[in-house]
SERO-4910 file (N, C-alpha, C, O; in steps of 0.05 Angstrom, whole numbers):
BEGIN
 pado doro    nc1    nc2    nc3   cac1   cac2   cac3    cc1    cc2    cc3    oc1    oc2    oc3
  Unk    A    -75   -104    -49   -102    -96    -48   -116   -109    -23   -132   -127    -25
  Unk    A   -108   -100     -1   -113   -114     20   -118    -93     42   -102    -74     43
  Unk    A   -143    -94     62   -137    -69     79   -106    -70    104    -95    -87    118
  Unk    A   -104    -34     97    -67    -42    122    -77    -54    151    -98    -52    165
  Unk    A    -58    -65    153    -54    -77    176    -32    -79    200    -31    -91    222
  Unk    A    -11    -57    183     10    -61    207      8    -33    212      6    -15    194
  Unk    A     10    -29    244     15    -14    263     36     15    258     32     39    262
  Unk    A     62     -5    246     91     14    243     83     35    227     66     35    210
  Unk    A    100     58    235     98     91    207    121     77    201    142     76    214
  Unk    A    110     59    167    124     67    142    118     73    118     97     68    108
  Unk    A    136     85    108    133    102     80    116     84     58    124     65     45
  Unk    A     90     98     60     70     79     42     84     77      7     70     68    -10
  Unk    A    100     83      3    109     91    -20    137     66    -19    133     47    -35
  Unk    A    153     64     -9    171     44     -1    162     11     -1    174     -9     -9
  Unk    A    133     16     11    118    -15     19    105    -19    -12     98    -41    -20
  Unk    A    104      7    -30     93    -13    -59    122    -17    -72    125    -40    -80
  Unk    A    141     -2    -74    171     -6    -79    169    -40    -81    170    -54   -101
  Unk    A    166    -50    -40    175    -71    -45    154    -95    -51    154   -120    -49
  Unk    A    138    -77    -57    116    -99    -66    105   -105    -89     90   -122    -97
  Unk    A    115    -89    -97    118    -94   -140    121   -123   -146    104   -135   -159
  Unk    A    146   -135   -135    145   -167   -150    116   -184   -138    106   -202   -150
  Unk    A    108   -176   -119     91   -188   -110     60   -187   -138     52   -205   -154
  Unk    A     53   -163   -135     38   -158   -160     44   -163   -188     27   -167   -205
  Unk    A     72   -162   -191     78   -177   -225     72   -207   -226     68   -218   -248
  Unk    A     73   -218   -202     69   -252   -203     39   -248   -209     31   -264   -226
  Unk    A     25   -236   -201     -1   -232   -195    -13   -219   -219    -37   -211   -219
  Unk    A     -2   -216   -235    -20   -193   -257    -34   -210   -269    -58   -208   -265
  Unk    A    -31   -218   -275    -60   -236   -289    -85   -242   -277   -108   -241   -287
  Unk    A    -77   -247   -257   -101   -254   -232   -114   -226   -229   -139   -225   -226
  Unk    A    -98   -203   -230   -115   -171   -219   -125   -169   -249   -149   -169   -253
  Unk    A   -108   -167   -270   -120   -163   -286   -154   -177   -295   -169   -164   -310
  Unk    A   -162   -197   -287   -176   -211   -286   -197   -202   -267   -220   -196   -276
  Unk    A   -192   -202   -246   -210   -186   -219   -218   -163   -223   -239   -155   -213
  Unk    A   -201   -146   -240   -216   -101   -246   -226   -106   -269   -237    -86   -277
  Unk    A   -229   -127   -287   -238   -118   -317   -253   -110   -314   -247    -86   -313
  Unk    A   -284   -116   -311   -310   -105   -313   -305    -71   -306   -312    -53   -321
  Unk    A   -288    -65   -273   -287    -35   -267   -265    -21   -296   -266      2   -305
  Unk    A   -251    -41   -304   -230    -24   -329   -247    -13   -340   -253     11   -341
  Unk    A   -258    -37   -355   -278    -29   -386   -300     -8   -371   -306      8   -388
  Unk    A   -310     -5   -353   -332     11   -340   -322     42   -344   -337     59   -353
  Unk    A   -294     49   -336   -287     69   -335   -268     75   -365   -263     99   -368
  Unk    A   -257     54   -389   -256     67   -411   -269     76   -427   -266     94   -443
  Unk    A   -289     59   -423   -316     67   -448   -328     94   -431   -348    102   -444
  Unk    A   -323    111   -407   -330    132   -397   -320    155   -422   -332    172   -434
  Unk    A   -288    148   -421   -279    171   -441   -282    182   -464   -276    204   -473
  Unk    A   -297    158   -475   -309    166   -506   -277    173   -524   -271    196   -532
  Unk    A   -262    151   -528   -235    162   -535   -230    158   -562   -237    136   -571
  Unk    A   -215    179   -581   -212    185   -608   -189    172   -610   -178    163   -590
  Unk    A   -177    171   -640   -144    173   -648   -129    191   -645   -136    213   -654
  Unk    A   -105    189   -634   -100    214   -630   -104    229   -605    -94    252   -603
  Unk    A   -116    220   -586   -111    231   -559    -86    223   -541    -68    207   -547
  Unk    A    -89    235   -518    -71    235   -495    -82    227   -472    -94    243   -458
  Unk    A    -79    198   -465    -90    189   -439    -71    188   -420    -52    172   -424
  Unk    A    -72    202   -400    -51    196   -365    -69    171   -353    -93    169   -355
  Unk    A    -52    155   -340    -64    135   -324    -45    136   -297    -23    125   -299
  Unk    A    -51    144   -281    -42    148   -256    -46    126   -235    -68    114   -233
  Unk    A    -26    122   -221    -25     99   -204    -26     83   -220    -28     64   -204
  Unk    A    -25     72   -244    -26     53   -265    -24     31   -246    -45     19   -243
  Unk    A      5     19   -227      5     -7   -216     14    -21   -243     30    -12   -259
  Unk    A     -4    -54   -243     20    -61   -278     -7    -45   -299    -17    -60   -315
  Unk    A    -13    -29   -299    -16    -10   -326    -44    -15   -335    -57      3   -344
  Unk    A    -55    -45   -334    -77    -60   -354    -99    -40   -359   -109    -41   -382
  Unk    A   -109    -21   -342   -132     -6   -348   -123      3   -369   -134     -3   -390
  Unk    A   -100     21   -368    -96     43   -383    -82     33   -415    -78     46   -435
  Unk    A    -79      4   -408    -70     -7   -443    -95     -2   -462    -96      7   -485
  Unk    A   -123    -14   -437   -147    -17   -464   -149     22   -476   -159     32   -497
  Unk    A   -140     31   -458   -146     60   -472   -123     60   -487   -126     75   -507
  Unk    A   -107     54   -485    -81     50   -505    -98     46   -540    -97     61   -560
  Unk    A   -108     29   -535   -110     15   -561   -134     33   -582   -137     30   -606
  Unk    A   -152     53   -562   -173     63   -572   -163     90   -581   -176    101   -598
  Unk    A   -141    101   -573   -124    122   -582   -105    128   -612    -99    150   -621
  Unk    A    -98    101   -621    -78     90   -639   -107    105   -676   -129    115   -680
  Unk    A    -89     97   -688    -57    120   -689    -54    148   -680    -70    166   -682
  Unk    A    -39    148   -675    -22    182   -668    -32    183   -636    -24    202   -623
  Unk    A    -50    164   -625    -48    170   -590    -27    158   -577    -14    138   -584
  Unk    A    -24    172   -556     -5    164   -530    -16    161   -504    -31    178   -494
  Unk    A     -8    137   -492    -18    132   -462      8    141   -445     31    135   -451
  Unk    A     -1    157   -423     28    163   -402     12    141   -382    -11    140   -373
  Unk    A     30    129   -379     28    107   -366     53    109   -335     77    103   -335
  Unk    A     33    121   -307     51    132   -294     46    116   -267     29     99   -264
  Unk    A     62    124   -249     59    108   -217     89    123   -200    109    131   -211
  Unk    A     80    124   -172     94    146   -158    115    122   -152    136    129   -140
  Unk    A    113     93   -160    143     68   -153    147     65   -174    130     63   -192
  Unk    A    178     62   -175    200     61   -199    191     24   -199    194     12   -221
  Unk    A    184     14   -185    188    -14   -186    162    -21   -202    164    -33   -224
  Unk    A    139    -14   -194    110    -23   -200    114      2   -225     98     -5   -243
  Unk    A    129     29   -234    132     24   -268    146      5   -285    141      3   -309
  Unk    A    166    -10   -273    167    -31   -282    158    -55   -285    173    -72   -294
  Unk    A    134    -61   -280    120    -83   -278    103    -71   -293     93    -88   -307
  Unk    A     96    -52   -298     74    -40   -324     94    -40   -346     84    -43   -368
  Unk    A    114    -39   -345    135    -33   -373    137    -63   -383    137    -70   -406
  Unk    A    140    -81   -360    136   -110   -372    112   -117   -380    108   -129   -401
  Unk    A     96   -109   -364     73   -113   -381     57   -105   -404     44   -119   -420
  Unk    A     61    -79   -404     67    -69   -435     80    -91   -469     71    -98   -491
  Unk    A     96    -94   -459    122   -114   -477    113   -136   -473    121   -150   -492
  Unk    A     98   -150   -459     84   -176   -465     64   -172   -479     58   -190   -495
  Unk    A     48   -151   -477     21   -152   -499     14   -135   -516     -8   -129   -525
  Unk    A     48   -124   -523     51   -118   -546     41    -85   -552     42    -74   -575
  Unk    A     33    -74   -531     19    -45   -523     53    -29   -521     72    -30   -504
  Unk    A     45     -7   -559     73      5   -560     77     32   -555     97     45   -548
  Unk    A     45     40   -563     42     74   -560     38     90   -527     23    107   -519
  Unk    A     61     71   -516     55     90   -486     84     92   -478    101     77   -486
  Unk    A     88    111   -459    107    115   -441    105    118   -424     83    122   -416
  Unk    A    125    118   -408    126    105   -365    137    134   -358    158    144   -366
  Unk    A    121    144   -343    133    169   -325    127    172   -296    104    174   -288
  Unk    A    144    174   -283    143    171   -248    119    200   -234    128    222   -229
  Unk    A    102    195   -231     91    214   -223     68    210   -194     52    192   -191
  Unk    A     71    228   -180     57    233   -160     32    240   -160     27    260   -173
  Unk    A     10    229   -147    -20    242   -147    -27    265   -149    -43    278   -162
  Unk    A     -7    269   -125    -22    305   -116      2    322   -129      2    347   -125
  Unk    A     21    310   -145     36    335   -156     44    319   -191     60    301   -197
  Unk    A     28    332   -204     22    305   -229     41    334   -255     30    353   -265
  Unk    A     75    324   -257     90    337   -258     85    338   -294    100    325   -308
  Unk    A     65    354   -303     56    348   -338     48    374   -335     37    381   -314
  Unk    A     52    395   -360     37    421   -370      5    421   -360     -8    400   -355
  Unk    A     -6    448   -358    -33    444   -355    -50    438   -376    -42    443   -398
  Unk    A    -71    427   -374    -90    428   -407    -66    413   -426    -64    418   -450
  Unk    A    -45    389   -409    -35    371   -427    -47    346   -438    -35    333   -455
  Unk    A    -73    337   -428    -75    311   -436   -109    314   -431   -122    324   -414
  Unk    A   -118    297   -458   -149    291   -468   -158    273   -432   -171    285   -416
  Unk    A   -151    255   -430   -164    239   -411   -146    235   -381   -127    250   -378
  Unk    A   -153    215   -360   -143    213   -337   -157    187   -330   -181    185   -334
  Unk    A   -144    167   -322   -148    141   -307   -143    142   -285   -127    159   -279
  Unk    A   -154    125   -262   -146    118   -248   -154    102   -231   -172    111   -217
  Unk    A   -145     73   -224   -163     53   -218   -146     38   -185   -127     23   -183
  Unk    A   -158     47   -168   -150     43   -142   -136     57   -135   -118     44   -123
  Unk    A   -131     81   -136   -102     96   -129   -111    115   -115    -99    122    -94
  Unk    A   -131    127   -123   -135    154   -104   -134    150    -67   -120    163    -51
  Unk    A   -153    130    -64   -158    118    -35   -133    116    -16   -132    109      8
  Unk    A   -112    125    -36    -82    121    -19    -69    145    -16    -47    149     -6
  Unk    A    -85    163    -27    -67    194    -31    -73    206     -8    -92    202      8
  Unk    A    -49    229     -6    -51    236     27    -64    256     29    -70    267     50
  Unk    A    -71    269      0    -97    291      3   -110    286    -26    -94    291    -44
  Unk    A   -139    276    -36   -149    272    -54   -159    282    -62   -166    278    -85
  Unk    A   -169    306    -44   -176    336    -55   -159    346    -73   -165    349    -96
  Unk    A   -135    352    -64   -107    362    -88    -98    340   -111    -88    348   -132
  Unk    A   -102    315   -108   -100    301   -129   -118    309   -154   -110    312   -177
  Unk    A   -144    310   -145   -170    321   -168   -162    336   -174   -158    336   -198
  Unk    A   -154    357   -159   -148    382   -164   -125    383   -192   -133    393   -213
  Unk    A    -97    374   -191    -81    372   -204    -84    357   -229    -73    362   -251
  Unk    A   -105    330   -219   -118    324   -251   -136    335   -260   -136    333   -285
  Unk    A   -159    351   -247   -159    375   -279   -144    390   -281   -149    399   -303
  Unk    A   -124    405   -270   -109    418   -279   -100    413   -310   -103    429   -328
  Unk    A    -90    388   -311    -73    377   -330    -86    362   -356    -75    355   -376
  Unk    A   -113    361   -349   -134    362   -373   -139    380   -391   -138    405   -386
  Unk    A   -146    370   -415   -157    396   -432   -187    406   -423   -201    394   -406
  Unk    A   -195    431   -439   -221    436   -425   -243    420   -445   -245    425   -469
  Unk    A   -262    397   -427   -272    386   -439   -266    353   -435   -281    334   -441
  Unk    A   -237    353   -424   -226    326   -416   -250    313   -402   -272    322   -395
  Unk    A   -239    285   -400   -255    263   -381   -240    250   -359   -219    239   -365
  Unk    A   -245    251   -347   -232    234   -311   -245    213   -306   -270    215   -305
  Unk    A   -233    189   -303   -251    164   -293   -231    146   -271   -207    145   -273
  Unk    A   -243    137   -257   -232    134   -237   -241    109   -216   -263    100   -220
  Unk    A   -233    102   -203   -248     74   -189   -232     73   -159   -209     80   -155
  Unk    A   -252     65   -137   -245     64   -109   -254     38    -95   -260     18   -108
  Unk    A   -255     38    -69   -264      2    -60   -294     21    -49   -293     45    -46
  Unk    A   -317      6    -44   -332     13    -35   -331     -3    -12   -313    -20     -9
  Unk    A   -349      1      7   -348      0     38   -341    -27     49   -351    -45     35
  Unk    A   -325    -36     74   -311    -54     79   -333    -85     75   -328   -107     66
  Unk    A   -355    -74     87   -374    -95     85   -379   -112     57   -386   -136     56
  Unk    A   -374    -96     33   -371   -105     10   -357   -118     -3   -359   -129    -25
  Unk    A   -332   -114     21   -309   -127      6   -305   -139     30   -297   -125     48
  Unk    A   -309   -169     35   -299   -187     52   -271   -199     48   -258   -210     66
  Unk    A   -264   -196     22   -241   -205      9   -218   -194     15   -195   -203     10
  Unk    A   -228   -169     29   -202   -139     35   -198   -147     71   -177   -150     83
  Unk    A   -222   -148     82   -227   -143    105   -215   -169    118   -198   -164    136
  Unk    A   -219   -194    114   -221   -217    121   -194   -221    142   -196   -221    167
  Unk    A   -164   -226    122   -139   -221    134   -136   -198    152   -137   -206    176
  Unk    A   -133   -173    151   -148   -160    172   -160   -163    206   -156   -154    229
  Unk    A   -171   -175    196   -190   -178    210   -182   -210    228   -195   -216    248
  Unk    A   -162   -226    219   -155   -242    231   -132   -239    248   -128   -253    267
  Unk    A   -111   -213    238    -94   -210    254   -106   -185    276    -99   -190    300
  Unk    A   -118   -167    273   -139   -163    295   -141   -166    309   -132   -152    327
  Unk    A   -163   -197    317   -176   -213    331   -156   -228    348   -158   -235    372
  Unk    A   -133   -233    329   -111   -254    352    -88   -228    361    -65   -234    368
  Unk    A    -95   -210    360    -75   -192    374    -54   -171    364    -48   -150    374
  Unk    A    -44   -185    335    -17   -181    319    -21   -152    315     -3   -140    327
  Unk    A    -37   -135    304    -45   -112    301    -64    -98    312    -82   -111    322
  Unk    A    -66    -78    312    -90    -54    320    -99    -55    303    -92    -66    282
  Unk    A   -128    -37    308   -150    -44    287   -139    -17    258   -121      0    264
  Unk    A   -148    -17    240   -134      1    223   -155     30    223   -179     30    222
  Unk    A   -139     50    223   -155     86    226   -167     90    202   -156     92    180
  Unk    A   -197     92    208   -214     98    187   -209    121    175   -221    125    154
  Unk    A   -186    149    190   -180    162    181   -157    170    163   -152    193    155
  Unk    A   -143    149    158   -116    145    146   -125    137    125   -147    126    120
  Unk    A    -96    144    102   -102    131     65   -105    101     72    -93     86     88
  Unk    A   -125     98     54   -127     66     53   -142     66     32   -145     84     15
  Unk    A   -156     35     33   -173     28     14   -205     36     12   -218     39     -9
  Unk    A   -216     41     46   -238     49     45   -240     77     57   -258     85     72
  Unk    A   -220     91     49   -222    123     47   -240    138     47   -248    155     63
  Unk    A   -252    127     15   -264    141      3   -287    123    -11   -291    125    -35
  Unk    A   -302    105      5   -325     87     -7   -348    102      0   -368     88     -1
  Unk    A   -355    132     10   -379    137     10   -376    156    -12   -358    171    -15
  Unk    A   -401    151    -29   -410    160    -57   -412    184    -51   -391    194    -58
  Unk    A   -428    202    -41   -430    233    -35   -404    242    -26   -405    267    -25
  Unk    A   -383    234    -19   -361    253    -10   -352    243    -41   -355    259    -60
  Unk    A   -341    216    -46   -326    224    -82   -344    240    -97   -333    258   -110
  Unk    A   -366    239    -99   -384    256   -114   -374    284   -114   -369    295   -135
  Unk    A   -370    298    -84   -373    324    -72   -343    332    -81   -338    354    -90
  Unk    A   -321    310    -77   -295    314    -88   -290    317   -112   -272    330   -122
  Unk    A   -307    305   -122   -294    313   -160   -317    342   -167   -312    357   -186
  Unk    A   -334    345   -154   -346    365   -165   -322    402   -145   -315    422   -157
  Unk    A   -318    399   -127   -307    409   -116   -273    419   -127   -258    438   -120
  Unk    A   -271    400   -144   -244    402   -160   -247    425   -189   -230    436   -202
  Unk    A   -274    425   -191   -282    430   -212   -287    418   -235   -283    428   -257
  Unk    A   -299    390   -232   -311    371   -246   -337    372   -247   -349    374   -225
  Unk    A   -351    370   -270   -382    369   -281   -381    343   -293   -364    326   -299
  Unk    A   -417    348   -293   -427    328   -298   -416    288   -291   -413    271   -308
  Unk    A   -413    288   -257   -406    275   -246   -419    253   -244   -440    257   -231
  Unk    A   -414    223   -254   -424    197   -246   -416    186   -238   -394    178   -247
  Unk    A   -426    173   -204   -417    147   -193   -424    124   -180   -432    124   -157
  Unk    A   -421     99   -196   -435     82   -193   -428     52   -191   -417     38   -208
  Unk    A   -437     43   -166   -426     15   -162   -423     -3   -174   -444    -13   -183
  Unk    A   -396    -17   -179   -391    -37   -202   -393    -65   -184   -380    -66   -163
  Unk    A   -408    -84   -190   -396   -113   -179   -372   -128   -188   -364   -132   -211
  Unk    A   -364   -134   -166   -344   -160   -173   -348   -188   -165   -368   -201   -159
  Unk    A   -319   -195   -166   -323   -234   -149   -293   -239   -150   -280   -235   -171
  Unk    A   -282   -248   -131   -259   -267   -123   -258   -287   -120   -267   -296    -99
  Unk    A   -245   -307   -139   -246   -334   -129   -218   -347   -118   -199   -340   -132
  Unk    A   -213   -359   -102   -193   -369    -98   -198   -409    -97   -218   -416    -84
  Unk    A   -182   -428   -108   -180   -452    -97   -178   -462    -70   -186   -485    -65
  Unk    A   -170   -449    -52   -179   -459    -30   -168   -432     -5   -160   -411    -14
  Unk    A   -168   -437     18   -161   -416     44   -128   -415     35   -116   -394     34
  Unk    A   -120   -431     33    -87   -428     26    -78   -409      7    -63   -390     11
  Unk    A    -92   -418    -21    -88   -403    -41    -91   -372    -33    -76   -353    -39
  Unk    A   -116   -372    -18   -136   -339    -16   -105   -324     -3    -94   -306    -17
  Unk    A    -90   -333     28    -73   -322     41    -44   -323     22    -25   -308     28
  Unk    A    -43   -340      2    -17   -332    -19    -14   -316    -29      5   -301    -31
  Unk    A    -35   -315    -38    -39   -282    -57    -42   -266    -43    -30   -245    -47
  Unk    A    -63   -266    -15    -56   -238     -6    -28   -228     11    -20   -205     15
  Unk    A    -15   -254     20     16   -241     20     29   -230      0     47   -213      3
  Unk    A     17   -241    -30     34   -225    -52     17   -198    -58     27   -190    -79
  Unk    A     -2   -182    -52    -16   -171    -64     -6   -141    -35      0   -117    -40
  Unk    A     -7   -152    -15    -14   -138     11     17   -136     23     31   -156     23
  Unk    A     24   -117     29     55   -114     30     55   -110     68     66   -125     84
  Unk    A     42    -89     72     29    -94    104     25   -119    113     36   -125    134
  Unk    A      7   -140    100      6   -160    106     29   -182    106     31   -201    121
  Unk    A     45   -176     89     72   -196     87     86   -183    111     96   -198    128
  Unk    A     86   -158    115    102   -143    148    100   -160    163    120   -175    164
  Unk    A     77   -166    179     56   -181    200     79   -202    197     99   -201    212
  Unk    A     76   -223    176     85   -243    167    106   -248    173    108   -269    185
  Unk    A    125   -236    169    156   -239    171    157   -234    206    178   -241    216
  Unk    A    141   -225    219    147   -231    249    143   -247    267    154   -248    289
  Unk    A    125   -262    258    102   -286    271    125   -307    268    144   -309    253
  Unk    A    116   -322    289    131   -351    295    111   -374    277     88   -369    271
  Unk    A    120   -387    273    107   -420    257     71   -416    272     48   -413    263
  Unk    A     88   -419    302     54   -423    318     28   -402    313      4   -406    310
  Unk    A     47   -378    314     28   -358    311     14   -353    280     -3   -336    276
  Unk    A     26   -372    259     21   -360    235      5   -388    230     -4   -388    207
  Unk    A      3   -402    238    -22   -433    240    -47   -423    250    -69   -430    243
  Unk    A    -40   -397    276    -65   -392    281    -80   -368    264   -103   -361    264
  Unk    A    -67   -362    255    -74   -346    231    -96   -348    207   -117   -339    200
  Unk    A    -73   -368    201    -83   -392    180   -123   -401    181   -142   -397    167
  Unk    A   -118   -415    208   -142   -423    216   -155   -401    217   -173   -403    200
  Unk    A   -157   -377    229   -178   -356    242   -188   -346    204   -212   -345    198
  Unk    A   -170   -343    189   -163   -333    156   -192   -357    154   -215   -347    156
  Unk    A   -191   -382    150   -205   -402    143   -223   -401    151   -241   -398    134
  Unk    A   -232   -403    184   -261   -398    196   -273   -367    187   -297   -365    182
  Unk    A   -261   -351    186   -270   -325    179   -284   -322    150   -303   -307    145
  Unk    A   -271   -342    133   -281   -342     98   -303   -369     94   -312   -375     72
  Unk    A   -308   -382    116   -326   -400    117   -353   -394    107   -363   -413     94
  Unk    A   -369   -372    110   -392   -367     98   -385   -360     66   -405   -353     54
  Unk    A   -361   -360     48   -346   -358     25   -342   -385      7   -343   -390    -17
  Unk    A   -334   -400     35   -329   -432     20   -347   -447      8   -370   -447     16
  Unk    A   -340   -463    -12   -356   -483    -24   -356   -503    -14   -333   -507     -5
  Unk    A   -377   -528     -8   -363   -555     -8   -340   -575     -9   -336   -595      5
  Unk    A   -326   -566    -30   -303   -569    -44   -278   -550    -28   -255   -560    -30
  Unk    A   -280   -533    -17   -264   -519     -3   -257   -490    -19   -240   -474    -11
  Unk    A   -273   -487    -43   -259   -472    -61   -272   -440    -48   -283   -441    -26
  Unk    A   -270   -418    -60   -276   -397    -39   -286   -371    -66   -277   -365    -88
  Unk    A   -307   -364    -50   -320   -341    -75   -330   -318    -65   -354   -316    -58
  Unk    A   -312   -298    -63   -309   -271    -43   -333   -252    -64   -331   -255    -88
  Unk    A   -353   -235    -55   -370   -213    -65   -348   -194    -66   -329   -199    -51
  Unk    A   -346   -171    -83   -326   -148    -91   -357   -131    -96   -380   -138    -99
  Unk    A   -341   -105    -96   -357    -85    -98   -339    -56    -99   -330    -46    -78
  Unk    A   -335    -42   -130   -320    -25   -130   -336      4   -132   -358      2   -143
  Unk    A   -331     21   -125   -346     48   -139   -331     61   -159   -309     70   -152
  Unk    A   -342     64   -190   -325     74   -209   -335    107   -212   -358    110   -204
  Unk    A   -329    120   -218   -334    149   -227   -321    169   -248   -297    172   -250
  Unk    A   -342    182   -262   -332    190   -288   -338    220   -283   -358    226   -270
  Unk    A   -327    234   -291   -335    264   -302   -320    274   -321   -304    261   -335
  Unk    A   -327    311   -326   -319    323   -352   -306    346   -331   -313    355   -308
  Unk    A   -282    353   -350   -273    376   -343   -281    406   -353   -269    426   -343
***
């Protein structure tokens, strides 16, 4: 969850492959960081016993457990992601908290491989902002809704909001390592202006469309901690990483530190503003 940063064409699909363990070390910590946007967008669905929730892009799954649990008895969560690796980090995480009524299916955004009018609801919590057309993603999740379904969904809102995304970024940037990243490419801030997701889900054929800024907060123990996690979190960013010499990755380090300085506490500890945009509609 970090904005890209490296330069190279590679297969954005390969870079979460190998960045699954990175996020399983980490699940607790994300899980901790989206709650407020989770719960924002389950309680959207208004969900019975007995329904059918898809959670797409799941990542390790946690949104789509709490709808897990509001479904029971006789519901099912498809609990899906376009990496075999990061469904396994939802399958473990599943089996740690004991969440039984779901199953793992490999599926793609824009080609969401389920009957039409198969499933009551649709999740999806950071994933769209990465699809290589999110027009056809909408598109294919109502398809696959019943009529009457609910879509909820969550994106980063604008870079300025998230210093937490931007920061690393923004340090290899400044010292050279990368080019600045194309506001026109999948990323994270794709899709942070409210009137185009608005215009997109209504355009798909979604009514009665809400979207509305969730706050967050990041904390990290200190500048060290902040750049650990985002090597585990940021797979582009670990790229960078593995090329840099000792010297060049000290200066890093520091630019990472002076850059999160208006963040830091006294103490050194560090408290990033977040800011997600969640959105709900009906099919």
């Amino acid at each position: 969850m970090v904005e890209g940063s490296d330069e190279e064409q590679v297969d954005p699909l390969e870079r979460w492959e190998r960045g699954a363990a990175g996020w399983s070390r980490r699940a607790d910590a994300i899980q901790e960081f989206g709650m407020r946007v989770s719960v924002w967008m389950v309680e959207q669905l208004d969900l019975q016993p007995g329904q059918q929730v898809l959670e797409l892009a799941a990542g390790p799954g946690d949104t789509g457990f709490l709808a897990a649990e509001l479904v029971r008895p006789g519901g099912t969560l498809i609990s899906s992601d376009g990496a075999d690796a990061m469904l396994g980090v939802a399958l473990g995480r599943a089996r740690d908290l004991g969440v039984t009524n779901v199953e793992f299916k490999r599926l793609q955004l824009e080609w969401i491989d389920l009957p039409t009018a198969s499933v009551d609801a649709v999740l999806c919590r950071w994933g769209l902002m990465f699809a290589l057309d999110p027009a056809a993603a909408l598109q294919d999740a109502r398809r696959v809704l019943r009529p009457g379904g609910r879509i909820a969904l969550a994106v980063w809102d604008v870079p300025e909001r998230n210093p937490w995304a931007t920061i690393p970024t923004r340090a290899l940037v400044e010292l050279g390592h990368v080019e600045p990243p194309d506001p026109n490419a999948p990323g994270m801030f794709t899709l942070a202006d409210q009137a185009r997701l608005q215009e997109l889900l209504e355009s798909a054929g979604f009514v009665e469309v809400v979207v509305e800024p969730v706050e967050l907060s990041r904390s990290e123990t200190s500048a060290a901690s902040f750049l650990e996690e985002t090597l585990d979190m940021s797979q582009p960013f670990a790229d960078v990483r593995e090329r840099l010499s000792a010297e060049q990755w000290k200066a890093v380090e520091l630019k990472v530190a002076s850059l999160s300085e208006p963040f830091t506490a006294p103490d050194g500890t560090l408290r990033f503003p977040a800011t997600s945009l969640a959105a709900a509609a009906s099919a």
